[in-house]
Each structure stands twice: as C-alpha cells, then as structure tokens.
C-alpha positions in Angstrom: -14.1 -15.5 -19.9 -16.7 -17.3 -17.6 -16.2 -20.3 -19.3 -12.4 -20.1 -18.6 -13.2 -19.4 -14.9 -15.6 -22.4 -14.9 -13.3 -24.5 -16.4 -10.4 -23.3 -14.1 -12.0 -23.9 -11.1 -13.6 -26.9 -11.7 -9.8 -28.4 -12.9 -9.0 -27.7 -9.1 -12.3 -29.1 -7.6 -12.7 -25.6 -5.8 -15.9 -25.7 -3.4 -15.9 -22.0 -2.4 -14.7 -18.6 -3.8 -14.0 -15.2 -2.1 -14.6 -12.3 -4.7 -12.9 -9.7 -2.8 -12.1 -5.8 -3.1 -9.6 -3.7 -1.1 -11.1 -0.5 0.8 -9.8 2.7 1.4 -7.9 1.4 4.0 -6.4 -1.5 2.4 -9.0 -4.5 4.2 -10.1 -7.6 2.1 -14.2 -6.7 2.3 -16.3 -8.8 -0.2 -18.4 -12.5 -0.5 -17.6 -15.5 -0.1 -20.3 -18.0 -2.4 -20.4 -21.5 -3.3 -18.6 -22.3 -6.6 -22.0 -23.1 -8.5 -23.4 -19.8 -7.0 -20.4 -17.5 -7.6 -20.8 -18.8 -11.3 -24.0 -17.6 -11.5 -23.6 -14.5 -9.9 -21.2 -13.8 -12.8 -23.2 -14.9 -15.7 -25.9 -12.9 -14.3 -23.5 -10.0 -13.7 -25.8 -10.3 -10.1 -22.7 -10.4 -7.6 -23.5 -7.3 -5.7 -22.2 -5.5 -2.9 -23.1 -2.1 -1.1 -20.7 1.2 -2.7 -20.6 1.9 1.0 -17.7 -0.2 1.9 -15.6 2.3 0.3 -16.3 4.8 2.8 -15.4 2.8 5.4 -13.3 4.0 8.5 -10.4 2.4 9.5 -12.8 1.3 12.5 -15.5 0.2 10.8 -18.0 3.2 11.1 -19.1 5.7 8.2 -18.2 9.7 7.6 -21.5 11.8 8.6 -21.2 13.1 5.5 -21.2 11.4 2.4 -23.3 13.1 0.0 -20.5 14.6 -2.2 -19.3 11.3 -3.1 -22.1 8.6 -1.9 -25.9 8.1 -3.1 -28.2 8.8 -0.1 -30.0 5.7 -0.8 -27.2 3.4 -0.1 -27.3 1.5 -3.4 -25.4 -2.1 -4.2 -22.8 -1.9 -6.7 -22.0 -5.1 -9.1 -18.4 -6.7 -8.0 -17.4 -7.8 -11.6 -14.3 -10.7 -11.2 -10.9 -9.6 -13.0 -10.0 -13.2 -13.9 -6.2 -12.5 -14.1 -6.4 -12.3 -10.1 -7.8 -15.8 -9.6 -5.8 -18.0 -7.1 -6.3 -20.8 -4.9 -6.2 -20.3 -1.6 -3.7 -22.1 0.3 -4.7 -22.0 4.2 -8.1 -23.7 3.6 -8.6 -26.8 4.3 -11.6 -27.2 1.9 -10.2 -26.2 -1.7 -11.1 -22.5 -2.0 -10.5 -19.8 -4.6 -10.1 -16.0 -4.2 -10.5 -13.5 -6.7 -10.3 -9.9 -6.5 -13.2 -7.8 -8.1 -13.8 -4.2 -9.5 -17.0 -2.3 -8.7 -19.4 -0.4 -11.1 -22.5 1.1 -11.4 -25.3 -1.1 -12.8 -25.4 1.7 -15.2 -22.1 0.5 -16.4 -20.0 3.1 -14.6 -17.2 1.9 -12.6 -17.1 3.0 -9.1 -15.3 6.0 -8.6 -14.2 5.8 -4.8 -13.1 2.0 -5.6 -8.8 2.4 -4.9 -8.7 -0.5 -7.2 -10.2 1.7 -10.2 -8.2 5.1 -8.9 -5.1 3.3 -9.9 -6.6 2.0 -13.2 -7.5 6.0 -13.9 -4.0 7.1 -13.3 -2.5 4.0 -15.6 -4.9 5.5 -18.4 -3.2 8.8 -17.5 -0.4 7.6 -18.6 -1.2 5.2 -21.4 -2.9 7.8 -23.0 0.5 9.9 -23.2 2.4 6.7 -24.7 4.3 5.9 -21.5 4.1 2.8 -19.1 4.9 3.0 -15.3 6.8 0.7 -14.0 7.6 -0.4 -10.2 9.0 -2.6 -7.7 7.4 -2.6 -3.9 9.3 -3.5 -1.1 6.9 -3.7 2.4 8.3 -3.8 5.8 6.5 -6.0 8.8 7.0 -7.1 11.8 6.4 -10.2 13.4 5.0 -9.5 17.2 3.7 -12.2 19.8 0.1 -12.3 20.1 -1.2 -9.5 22.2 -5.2 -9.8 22.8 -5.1 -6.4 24.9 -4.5 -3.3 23.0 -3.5 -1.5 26.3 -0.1 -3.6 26.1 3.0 -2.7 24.2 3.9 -4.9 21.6 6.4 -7.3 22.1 8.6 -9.3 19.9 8.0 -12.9 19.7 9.6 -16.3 20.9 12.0 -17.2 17.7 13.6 -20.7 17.6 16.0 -20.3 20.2 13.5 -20.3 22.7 15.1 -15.9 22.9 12.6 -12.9 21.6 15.2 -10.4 20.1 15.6 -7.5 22.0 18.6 -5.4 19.7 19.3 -4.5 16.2 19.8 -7.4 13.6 19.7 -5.3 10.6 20.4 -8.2 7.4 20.9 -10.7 10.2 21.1 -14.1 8.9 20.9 -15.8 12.2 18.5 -13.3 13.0 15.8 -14.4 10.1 16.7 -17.8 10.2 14.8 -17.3 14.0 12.0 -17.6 12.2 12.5 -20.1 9.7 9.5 -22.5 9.4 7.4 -19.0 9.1 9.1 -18.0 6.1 9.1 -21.0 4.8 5.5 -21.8 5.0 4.9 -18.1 4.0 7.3 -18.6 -0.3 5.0 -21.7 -0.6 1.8 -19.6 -0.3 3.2 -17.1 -2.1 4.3 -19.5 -4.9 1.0 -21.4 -4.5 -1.0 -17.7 -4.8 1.7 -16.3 -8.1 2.5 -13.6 -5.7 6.5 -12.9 -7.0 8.0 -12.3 -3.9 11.4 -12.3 -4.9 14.3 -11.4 -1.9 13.8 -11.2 2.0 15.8 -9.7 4.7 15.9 -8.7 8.5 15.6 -5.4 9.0 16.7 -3.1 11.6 13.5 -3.7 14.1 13.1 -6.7 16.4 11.7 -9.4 14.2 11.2 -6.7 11.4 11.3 -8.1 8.0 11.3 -6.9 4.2 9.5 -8.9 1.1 11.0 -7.1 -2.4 9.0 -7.7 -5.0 10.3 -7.7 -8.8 9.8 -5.2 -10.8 6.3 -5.3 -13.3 3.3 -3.8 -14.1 1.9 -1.3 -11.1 -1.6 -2.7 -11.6 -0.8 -6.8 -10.6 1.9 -5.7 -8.3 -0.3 -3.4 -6.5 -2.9 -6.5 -6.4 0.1 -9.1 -5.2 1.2 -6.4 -2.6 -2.7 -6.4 -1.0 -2.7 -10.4 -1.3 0.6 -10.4 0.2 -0.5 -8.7 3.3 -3.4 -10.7 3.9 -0.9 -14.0 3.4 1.6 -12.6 6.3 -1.0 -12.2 8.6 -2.5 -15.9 8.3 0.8 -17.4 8.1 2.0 -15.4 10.8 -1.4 -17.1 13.2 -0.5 -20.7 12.0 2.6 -20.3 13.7 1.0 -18.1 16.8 2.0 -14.8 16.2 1.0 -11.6 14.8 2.3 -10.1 11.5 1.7 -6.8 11.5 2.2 -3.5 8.7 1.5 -1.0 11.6 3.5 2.2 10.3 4.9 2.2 13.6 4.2 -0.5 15.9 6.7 -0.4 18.7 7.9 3.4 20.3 11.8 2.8 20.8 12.0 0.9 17.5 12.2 2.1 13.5 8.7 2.3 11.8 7.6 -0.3 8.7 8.0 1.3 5.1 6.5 0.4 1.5 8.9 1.9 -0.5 8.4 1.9 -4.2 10.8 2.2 -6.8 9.6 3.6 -10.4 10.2 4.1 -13.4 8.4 4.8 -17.3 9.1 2.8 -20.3 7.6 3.6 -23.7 5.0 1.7 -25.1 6.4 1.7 -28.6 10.0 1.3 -28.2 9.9 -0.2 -24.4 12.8 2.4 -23.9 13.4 3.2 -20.4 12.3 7.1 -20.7 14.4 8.0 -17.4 17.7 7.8 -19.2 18.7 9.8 -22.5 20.8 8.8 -25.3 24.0 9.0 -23.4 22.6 7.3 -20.4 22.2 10.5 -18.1 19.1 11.1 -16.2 16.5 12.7 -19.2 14.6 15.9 -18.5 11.6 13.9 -18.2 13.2 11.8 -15.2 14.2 15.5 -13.9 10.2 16.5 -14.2 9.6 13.2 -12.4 11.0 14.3 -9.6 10.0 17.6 -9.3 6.0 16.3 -9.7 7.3 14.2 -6.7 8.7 16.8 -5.0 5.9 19.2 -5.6 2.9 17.1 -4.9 3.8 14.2 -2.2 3.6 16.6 0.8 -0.4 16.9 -0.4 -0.7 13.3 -1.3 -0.1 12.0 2.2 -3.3 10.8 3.2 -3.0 8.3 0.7 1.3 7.6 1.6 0.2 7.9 5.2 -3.0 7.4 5.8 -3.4 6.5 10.1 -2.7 8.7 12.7 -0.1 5.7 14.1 2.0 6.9 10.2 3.3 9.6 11.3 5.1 8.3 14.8 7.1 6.5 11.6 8.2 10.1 9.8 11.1 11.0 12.5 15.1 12.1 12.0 17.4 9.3 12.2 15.1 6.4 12.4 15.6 5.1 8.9 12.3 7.4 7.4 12.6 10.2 5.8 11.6 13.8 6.9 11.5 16.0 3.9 11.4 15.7 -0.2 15.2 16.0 -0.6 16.3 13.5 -3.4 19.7 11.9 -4.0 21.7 9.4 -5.6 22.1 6.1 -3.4 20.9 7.7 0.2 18.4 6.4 2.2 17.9 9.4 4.3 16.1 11.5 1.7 12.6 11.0 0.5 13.5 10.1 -2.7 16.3 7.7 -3.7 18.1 7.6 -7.1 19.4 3.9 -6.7 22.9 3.3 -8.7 22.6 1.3 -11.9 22.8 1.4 -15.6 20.2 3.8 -17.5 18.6 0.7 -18.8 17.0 0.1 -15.3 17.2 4.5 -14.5 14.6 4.8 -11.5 13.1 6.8 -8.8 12.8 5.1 -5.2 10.0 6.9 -3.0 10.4 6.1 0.7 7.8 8.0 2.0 5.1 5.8 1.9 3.9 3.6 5.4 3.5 0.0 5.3 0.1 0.6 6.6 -1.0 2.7 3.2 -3.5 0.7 0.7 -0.9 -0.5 -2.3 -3.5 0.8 -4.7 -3.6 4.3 -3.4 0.3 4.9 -2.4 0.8 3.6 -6.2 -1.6 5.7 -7.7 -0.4 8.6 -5.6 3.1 8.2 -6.4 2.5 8.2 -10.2 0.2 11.0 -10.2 2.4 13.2 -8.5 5.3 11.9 -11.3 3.1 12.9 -14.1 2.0 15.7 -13.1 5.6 17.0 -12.7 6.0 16.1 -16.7 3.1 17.5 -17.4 3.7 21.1 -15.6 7.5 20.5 -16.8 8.4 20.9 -12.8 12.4 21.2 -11.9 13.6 19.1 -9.5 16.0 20.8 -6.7 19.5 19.9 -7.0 20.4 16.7 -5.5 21.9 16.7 -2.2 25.4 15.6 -0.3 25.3 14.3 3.1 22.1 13.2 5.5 18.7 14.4 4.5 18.5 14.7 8.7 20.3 17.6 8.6 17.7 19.4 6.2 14.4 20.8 7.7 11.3 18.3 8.5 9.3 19.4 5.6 6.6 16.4 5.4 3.4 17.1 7.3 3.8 15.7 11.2 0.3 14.2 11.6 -2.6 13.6 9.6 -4.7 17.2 10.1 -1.8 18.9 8.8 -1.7 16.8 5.9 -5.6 16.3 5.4 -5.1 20.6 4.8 -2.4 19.9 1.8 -4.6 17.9 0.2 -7.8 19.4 0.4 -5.6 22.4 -1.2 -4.2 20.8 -4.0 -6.2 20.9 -7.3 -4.4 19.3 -10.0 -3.8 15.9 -7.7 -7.3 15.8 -6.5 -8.7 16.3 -10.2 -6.2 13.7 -11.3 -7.4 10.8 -8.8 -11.0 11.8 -9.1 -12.9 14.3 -7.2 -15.9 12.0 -5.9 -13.0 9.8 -4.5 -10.8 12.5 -3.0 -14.4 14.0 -0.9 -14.4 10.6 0.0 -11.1 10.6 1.4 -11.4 13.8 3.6 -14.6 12.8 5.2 -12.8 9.1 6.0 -10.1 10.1 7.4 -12.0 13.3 9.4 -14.4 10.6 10.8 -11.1 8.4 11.8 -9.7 11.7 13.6 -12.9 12.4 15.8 -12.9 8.6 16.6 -9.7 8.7 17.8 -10.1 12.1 20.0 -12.5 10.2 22.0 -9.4 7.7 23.3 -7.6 8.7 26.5 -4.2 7.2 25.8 -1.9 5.6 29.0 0.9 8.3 28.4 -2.0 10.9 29.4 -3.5 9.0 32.3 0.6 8.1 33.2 1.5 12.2 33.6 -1.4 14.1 33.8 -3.7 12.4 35.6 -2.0 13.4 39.2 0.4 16.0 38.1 -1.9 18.9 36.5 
C-alpha cells in the first residue's frame, strides 16, 4: 500500500503531508513531514507520536491521574496512515496532503484511548453479530464575526448586504444566500477533499447553518464529519469570520446539534433489519430503541462532552430534554423519520455539535446494541411535544460524568482503559473551569451580596 501512497502523491507533486489523529475532544493533533520523509516514516513503520495526546484536556493540560489508562513513562505510539483517508489539501498554497492515522503500540496493539479505534471496536461489535450500521450526520454551525476577546459575546457577522442578521431565518433562502461566496468556496473544498456533503440549509440561529451528509458507512462518515469541521473553520478565516461548532455559542439563541440518523443492514442479505416482512418497525428496531433509551443518559460525556453542551439541552429551544421517541417529531430525543421500511431508521438528536464524531458515533451504536443484545423495550411512542414530559437528560456534565462512571455494560463495551481515560479528562476540564470567575458573577454578586 506504500507504493500506492507514493505513487499517489507523487501524481499530485505533493511537497508536505499532515498524518493526523482526532483527540478525545475532536482537535486535529499529529505531524506534518516532508513527502520524502513521511514516506519513510511509513516504510519504517517509525512515524511516532506520544499516547499522551489522547488524554488531552479540552485546554491543553493533562488529568493528574492517568495511571489506569496511561504508561507512567510517557511512551510514543506509532501513527500508522489508513490510506482510504488521503486527500489533498485545498487551502495550501504549496500542494499538501493530509491523511488521518490510527495509533498502536509498537507491540502491535492498537491504542485503546484512540476515539478513532473506540469506533472501529464497536463496528467489530457488530460485524461480529452479522449486522452493519448505517448513518447519516447532519452538524449544525454558526458563522460569528471574529471576536479576539473571550470576554465578548458573540456576535453574528457582516453578510453581503452590508446587515448582520439579528432574527430568525430558519430555511431562509435569502438568508443563506448572505453568505454565498463562503459556501461556495467551502462545496469546492469539500468536493476537492471527497467529503459528501450533500444538502445545506439556514437554520433557526443568526447565521446558523446545517451540512447533511448522505447516508454510508459510520467509519468514513465519522472521518469526513471530523475533516469537515476543520474545513468550516479555515474557510470560514479566508472570508474573515469564525465558524464555530460551540454547543451553545450565543445565550438568547438555539444551540448547534450533530444529529445522527441510523440504521442496521445485514451483511448477507443487505436487508434493512429495522423493518420486518410487512414493512412494520421489527423487534430488533424496537430493542434499538430501548438500548437508546436505556443507555444515552450514561453515554453523555461522549454526546455532550463541554460544560458549554448543556446550555444547548433546554425546553423549547429546538433540543431535546428527555429520551422520549416518536414518529416525525423533533422535540423528542429520538426521531423515527417517515419513509418506507427500505430506508426504516432511528434519528438521535441528543448529541452537541461540539462532541468528537468518532465518539458520539460509537456511543450511539453501543447504546443500540446493547438494547438487542439485553432484548430492551422501548416505551410507547409519544403524541404531542416532548417539552411537556420531564427533563430527564443529565443538566451539566458532573451529573452526567456520575451515569457513566455507573454504567457497566457501556463502559465494558467502549473499552475500560478508554472510559478511565474519559472520567479523568473531563474531571481535569471541570477543576479548570472552577477556577474562571464568569461576568454574570462579577455583574450580580460582586456589589449585591
């Protein structure tokens, strides 16, 4: 396969290559080497990088503890190139390649705490039983003008009317059409990269936008979904603004989503397994759902992984609240979109647009098949808003860093090593952030208690 990689890049005169692997919290961290060196590295199987970077904070520091999930000596890993996920990189001047990497152990283990390789555990899960997982993204952003001090709000940006929007334009044409060289410039990347971003539309935010995906295999969309992020954001600075998958960027405005639709196929037939013989939903699509239903609420460090995720999870701001499931309504967690049983799927709305593709994916199916496995009912499905149910989902990250350290069956499932590794993340992010005095607390306490 080297020699294919040699031969591809040399077709396209590339000078430089990023080998690249996503972290816990979804950031591009990796190398970038000289063609002639990168080819090398890979003959050599010598392209190394420290197994620390997957136990990075959100900030850039480390958990205090790491020695349930970490070697103490702080030992490289080998980054070993999955050549599917080469691409040119189209903001470069100089002609530069990216590819994205998995980690293992120069013992030949892969790396456990590596999201990339959680999700290709979970996939075995399932390939083992005879099934394949399907799924279809969609990720929410916002476009917000450039704001170099994190003491000031966000604001939306100037669109081509010389106006920033400043009401609803939910599937606004005019409204996306504000920002129309943008979108432009960001399909030809996308094209350029073989990312399939298929439909875009305005959203009910201030410059909030949605990219849907079409529907494949959960590994390459999970890996277009992280290169797609990282393409937003530098198209998004060539035209001097920010593009941003904050959960919940702006207060008085709805929060940015990743909702993923899902579905199982068999590997034999290719049969979608949702549906039975007379195209009604099959038990198995029932036990779908109640694995959903059971297991999300512990699985939302991973769906919901910053403090800022939960701000998102709030009654009548187009999130849900609870695990309520239904056909064709968008206030419940789970969403039974109307079609025929060839194309019978789930729709989870819960997850952020801040979450790390590879770990809202790989939560999402887990918590699917261990419903099938455990043969879990679903609740019946409901009539009417899901507002007017209880708030069921965990309200900040504590609360649901509890359900997970709790629940066995998902944390054997993604890998105990990586699920320690999780906890002591996302504690570490917690104490960082109790150290930040916030302006609503110097705005009303500072002179009034």
């Amino acid at each position: 396969m080297s020699t294919d990689l040699k031969k591809w890049l040399s077709e396209r005169k590339i000078e430089e290559v990023e080998c690249i692997v996503p972290d816990m919290s979804g950031v591009a961290r990796g190398k970038v080497l000289p063609t002639q060196k990168f080819l090398r590295g890979l003959e050599a199987k010598s392209l190394a990088i420290p197994e620390a970077i997957f136990c990075l904070t959100v900030t850039g520091g480390y958990p205090e503890e790491t020695d349930a999930f970490l070697d103490p000596a702080e030992k490289d890993v080998v980054m070993v190139p999955d050549p599917e996920t080469i691409r040119v990189v189209p903001w470069y001047e100089e002609p530069t390649a990216q590819i994205i990497c998995d980690c293992y152990h120069f013992s030949g283990e892969e790396v456990s705490t590596s999201p990339r390789g959680v999700l290709k555990r979970v996939l075995k899960a399932f390939e083992e039983r005879g099934m394949k997982p399907v799924i279809a993204p969609e990720l929410e952003f916002y476009l917000v003008a450039k704001n170099t001090d994190p003491d000031n709000p966000l604001e939306p940006p100037i669109g081509r009317s010389g106006r920033p929007e400043r009401a609803s334009n939910a599937f606004g044409i005019d409204a996306i059409n504000e920002f129309d060289p943008l979108i432009e410039d960001l399909y030809d990347y996308c094209e350029a990269m073989d990312i399939d971003a298929d439909t875009m539309s305005h959203e009910s935010g201030p410059a909030q936008l949605e990219m849907n995906f079409n529907h494949g295999e959960p590994l390459e969309l999970a890996d277009q979904s992280f290169l797609f992020k990282r393409t937003l954001r530098e198209t998004a600075l060539k035209h001097g603004v920010y593009g941003t998958f904050m959960a919940k960027p702006m207060g008085n405005h709805p929060g940015s989503a990743m909702h993923i639709h899902q579905s199982l196929v068999d590997i034999d037939s290719g049969k979608n397994l949702f549906a039975d013989d007379d195209g009604e939903n099959s038990k198995m699509f029932l036990n779908y759902i109640g694995g959903l239903q059971r297991y999300l609420p512990a699985a939302m460090p991973l769906l919901a992984p910053n403090l800022n995720s939960y701000r998102r999870l709030q009654p009548w701001s187009d999130a849900p609240i609870n695990m309520h499931w239904s056909l064709d309504n968008r206030t419940v967690g789970l969403r039974q979109p109307n079609g025929p049983a060839s194309a019978r799927r789930i729709e989870n709305r819960i997850p952020g647009a801040d979450a790390n593709p590879y770990l809202a994916v790989a939560a999402s199916l887990a918590c699917g098949l261990l419903g099938i496995i455990e043969e879990i009912d679903p609740t019946s499905p409901i009539e009417g808003s899901g507002y007017d149910r209880a708030h069921s989902l965990p309200r900040h990250i504590h609360e649901a860093l509890a359900k997970f350290q709790r629940c066995k069956p998902l944390k054997e499932l993604l890998g105990e090593e990586f699920s320690a590794a999780v906890l002591a993340v996302k504690e570490a992010e917690w104490d960082a952030y109790q150290t930040v005095i916030s302006a609503w607390e110097r705005e009303h306490l500072l002179l009034n208690v």
